[in-house]
MARTIMAR-655778 format. One record per residue (C-alpha): residue number from 1; residue in one letter; x, y, z. Coordinates in Angstrom, 1 decimal. Layout:
+------+------+--------+--------+--------+
! resi ! resn !     xx !     yy !     zz !
+------+------+--------+--------+--------+
!  NUM !    A !      X !      Y !      Z !
...
+------+------+--------+--------+--------+
This chain:
+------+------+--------+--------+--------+
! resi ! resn !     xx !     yy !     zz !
+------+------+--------+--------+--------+
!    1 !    X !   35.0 !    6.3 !   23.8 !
!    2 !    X !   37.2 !    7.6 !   21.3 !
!    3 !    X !   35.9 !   11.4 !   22.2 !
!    4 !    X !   36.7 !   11.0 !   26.1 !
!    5 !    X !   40.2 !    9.9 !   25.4 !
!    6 !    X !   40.7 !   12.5 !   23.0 !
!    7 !    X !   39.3 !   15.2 !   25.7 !
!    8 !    X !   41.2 !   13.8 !   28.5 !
!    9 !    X !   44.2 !   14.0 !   26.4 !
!   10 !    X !   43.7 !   17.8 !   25.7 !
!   11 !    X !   42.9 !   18.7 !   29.0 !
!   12 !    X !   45.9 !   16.9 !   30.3 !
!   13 !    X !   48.5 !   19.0 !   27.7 !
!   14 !    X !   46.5 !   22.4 !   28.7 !
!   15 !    X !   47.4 !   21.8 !   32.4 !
!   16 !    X !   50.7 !   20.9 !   31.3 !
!   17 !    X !   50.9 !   24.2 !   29.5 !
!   18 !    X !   49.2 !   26.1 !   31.9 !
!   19 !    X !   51.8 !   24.8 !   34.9 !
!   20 !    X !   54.7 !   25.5 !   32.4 !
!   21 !    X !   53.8 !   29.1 !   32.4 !
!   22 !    X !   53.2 !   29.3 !   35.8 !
!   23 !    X !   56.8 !   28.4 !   36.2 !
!   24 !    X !   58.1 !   30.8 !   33.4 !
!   25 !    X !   56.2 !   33.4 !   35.7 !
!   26 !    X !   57.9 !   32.7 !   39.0 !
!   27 !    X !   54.9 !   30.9 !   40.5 !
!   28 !    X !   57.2 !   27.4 !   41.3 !
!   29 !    X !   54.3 !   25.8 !   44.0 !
!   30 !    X !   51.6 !   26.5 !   42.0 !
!   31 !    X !   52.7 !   25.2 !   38.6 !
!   32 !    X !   54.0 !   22.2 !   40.3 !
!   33 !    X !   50.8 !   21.8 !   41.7 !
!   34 !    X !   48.9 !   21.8 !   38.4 !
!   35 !    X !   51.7 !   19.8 !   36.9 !
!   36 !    X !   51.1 !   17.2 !   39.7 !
!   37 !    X !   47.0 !   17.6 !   39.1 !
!   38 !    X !   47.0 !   17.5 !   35.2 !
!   39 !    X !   47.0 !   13.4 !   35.1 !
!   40 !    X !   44.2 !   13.5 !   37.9 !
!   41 !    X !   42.1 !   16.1 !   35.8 !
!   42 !    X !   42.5 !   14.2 !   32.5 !
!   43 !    X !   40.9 !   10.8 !   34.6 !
!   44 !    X !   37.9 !   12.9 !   35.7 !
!   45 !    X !   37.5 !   14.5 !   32.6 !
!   46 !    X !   37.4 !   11.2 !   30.8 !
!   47 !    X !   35.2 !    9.4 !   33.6 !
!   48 !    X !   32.6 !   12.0 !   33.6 !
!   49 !    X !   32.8 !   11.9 !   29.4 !
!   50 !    X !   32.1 !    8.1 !   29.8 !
!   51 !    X !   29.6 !    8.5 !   32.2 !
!   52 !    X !   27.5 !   10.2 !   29.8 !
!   53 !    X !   24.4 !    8.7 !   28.1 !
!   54 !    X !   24.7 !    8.2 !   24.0 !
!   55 !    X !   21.6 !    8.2 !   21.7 !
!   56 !    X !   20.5 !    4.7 !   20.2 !
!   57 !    X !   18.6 !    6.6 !   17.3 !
!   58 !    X !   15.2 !    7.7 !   17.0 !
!   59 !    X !   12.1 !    5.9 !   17.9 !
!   60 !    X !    8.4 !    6.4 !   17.8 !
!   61 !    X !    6.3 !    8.9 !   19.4 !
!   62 !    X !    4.4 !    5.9 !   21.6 !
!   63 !    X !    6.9 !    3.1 !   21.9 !
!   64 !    X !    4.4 !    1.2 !   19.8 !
!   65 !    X !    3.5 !   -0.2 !   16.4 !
!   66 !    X !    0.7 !    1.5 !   14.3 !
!   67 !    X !   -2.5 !   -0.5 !   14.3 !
!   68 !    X !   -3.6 !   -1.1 !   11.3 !
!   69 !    X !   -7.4 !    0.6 !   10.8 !
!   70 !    X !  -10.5 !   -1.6 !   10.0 !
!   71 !    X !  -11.5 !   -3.5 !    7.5 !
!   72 !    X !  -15.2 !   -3.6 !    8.0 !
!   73 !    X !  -16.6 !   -1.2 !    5.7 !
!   74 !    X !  -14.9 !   -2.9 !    2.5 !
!   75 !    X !  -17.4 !   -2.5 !   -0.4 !
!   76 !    X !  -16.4 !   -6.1 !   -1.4 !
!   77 !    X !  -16.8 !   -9.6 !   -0.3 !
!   78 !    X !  -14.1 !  -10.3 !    2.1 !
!   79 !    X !  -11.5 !   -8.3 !    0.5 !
!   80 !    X !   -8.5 !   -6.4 !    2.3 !
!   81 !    X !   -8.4 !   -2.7 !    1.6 !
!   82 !    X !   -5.0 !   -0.5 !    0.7 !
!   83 !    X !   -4.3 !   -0.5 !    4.5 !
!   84 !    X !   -4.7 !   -4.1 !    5.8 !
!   85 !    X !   -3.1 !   -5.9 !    2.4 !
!   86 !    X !   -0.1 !   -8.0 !    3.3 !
!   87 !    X !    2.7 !   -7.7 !    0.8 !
!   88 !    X !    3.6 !  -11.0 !   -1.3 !
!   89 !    X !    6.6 !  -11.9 !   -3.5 !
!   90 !    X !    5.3 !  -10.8 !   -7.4 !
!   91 !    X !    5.7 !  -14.3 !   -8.2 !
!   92 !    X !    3.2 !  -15.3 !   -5.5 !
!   93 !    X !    0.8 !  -13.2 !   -6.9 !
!   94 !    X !    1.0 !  -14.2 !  -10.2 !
!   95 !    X !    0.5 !  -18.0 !   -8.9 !
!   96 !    X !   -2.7 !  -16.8 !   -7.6 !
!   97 !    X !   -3.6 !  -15.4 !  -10.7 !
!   98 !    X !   -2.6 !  -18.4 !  -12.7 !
!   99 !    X !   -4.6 !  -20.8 !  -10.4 !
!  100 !    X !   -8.0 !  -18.6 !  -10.4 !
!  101 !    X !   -8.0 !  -18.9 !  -14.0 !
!  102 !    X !   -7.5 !  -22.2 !  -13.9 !
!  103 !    X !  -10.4 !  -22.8 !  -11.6 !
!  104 !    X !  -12.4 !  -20.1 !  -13.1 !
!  105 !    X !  -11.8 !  -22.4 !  -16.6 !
!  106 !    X !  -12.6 !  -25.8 !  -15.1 !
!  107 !    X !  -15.8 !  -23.8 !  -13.7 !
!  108 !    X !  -15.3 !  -23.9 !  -10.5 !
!  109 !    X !  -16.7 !  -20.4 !   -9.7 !
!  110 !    X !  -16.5 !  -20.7 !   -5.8 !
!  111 !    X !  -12.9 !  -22.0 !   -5.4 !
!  112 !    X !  -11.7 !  -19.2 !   -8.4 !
!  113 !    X !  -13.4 !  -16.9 !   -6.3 !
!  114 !    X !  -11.6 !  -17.2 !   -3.3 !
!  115 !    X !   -8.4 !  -16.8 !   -5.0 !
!  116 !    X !   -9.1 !  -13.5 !   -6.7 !
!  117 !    X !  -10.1 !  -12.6 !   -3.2 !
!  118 !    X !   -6.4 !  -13.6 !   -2.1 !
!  119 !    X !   -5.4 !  -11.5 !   -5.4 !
!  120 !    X !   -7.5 !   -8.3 !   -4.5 !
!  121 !    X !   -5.8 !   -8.5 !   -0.8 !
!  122 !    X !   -2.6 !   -8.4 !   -1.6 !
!  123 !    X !   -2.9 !   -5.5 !   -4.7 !
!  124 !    X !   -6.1 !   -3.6 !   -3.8 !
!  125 !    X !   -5.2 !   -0.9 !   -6.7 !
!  126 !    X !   -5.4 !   -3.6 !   -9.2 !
!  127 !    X !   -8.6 !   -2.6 !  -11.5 !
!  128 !    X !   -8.1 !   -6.5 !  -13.2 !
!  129 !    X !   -8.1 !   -8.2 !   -9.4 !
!  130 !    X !  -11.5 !   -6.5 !   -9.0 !
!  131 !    X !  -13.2 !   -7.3 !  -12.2 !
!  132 !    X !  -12.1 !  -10.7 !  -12.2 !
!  133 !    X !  -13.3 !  -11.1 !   -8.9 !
!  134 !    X !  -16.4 !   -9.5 !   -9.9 !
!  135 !    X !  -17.1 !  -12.0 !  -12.9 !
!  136 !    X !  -15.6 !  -15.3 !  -10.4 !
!  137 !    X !  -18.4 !  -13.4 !   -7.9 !
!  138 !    X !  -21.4 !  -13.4 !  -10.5 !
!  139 !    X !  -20.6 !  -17.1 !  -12.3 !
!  140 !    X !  -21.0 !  -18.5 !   -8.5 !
!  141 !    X !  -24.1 !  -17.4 !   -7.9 !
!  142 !    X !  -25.5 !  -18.9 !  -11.4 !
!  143 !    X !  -24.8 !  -15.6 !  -12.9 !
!  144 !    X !  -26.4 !  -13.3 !  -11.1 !
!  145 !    X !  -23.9 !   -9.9 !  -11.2 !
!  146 !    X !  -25.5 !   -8.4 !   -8.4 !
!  147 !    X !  -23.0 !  -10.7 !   -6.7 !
!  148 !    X !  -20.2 !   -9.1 !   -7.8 !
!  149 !    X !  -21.5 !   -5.7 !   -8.0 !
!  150 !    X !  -19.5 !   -4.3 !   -5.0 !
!  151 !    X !  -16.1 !   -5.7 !   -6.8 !
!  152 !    X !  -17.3 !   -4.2 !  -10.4 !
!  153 !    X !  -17.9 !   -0.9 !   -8.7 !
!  154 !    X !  -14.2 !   -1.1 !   -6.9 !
!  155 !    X !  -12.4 !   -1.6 !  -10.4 !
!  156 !    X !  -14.5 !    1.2 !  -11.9 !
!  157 !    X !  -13.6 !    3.5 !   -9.1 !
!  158 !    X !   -9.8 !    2.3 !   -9.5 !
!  159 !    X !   -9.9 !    2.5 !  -13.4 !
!  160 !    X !  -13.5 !    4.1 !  -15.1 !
!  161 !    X !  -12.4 !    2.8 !  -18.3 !
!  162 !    X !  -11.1 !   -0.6 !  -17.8 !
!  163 !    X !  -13.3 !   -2.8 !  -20.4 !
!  164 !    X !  -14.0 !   -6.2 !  -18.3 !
!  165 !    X !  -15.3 !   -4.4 !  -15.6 !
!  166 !    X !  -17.8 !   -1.8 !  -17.9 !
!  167 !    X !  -19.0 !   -4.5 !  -19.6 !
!  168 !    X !  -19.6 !   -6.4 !  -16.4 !
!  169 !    X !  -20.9 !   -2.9 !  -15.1 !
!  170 !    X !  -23.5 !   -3.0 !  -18.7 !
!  171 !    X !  -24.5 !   -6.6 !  -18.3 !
!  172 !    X !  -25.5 !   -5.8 !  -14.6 !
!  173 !    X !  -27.7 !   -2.5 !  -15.2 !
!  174 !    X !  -29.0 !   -4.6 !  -18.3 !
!  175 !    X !  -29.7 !   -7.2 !  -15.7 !
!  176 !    X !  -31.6 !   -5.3 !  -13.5 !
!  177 !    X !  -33.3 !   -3.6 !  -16.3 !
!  178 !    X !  -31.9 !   -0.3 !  -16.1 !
!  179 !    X !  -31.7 !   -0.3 !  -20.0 !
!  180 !    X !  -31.0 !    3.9 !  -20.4 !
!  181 !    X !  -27.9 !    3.4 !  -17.9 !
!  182 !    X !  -26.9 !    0.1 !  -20.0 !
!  183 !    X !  -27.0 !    2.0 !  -23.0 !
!  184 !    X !  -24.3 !    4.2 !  -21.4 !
!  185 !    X !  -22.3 !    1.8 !  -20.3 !
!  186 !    X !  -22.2 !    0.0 !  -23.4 !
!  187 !    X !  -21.4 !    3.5 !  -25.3 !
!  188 !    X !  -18.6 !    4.0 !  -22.7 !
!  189 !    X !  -17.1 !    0.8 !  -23.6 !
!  190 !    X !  -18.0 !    0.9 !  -27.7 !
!  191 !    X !  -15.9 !    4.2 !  -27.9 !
!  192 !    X !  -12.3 !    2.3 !  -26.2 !
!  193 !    X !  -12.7 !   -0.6 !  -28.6 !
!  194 !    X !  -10.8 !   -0.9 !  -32.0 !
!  195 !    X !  -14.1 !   -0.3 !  -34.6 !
!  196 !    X !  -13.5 !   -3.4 !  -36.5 !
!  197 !    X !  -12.8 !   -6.2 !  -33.4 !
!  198 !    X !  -15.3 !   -9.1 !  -32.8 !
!  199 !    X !  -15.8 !   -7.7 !  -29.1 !
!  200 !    X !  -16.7 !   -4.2 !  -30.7 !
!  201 !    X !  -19.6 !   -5.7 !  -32.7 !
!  202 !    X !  -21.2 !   -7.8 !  -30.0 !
!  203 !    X !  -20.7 !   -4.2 !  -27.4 !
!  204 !    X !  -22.5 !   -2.3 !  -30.8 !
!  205 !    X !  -25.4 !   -5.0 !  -30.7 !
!  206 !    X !  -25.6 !   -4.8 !  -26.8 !
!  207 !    X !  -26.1 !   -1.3 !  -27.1 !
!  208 !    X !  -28.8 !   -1.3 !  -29.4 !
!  209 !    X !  -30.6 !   -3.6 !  -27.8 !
!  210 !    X !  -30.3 !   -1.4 !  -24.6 !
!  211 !    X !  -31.4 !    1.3 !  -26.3 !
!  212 !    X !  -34.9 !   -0.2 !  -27.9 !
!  213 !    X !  -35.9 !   -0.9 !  -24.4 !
!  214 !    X !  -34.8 !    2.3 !  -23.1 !
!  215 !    X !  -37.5 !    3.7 !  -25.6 !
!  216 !    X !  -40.3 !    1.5 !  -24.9 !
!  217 !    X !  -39.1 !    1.2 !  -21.1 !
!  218 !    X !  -41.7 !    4.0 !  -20.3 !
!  219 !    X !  -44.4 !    3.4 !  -23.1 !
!  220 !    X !  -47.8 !    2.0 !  -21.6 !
!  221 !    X !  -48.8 !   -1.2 !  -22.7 !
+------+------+--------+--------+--------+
């Protein structure tokens, strides 16, 4: 608005300079003319300034929303990938945390489960929301990790040397007897431990073990 009044203004004072030297030429009708005019130009100019469509600021391409992609082809039970997670308060997710171990102490495997799944939805770049869904997985299936062998494999993929999930990732390939890729596992996991811990000791005995039968894996009976 403030434009068109400023416009109007300047086209009024350039008529009334133009009529003005008109009149210092000797041109009397026609500068009293334009003097006359000037008020009527200035309205024009102004209405036609007003009349004039203003931006309201950028908008998208289609009019609509993006649509957020599938979640079909997640590798892990009922999780929400990177795309489809819905963003929660930090201290929401740390409640959710706080109450799978909780339920994951009192052994209630299934119920601790679900809320790691709530945990990987909301931060699915969290290597420890994986793992710890991966372990919740196993314990409520009676400890079978093939359960939460999808949710192992996500962690790795996330972090490859986050220590929960490789030693989940060991115990599973010692599971299924795949004692040579065990033994790597184990190694993996041996070499990001501090030499003289409890945990280093029992990773140290796991991998011998996994390597014995890697040896005799093959031997005839």
């Amino acid at each position: 608005m403030y434009v068109s009044i400023l416009c109007a203004a300047l086209v009024f004072l350039a008529s009334l300079a133009g009529a003005l030297a008109l009149a210092r030429a000797k041109r009397d009708r026609v500068a009293f003319a334009l003097m006359l005019g000037a008020p009527l130009l200035a309205a024009v100019v102004f209405g036609a300034l007003r009349a004039m469509p203003t931006s309201t600021g950028p908008v998208a391409a289609t009019g609509q929303p993006a649509a957020h992609p599938s979640a079909t082809d997640s590798p892990a039970p009922a999780p929400a990938t990177a795309s489809t997670a819905t963003p929660v308060a930090n201290t929401e997710l740390a409640g959710w945390r706080h109450s799978a171990e909780e339920l994951r102490r009192a052994k209630r495997y299934a119920e601790a489960r679900t809320m790691y799944e709530k945990v990987v939805g909301a931060a699915p770049l969290d290597p420890d929301g994986w793992a710890d869904l991966g372990d919740a997985s196993a314990a409520a299936a009676g400890n079978d990790l093939r359960a939460g062998g999808a949710a192992i494999d996500r962690a790795l993929a996330i972090d490859p040397k986050h220590p929960k999930a490789l030693w989940l990732k060991a115990s599973l390939e010692f599971q299924e007897k795949h004692y040579g890729a065990a033994a790597g596992l184990w190694q993996r996991l041996l070499d990001l431990l501090p030499p003289d811990s409890g945990d280093a000791r029992i990773v140290k005995a796991n991998l011998e073990e996994s390597q014995n039968l890697a040896s005799t894996q093959g031997t005839p009976r």
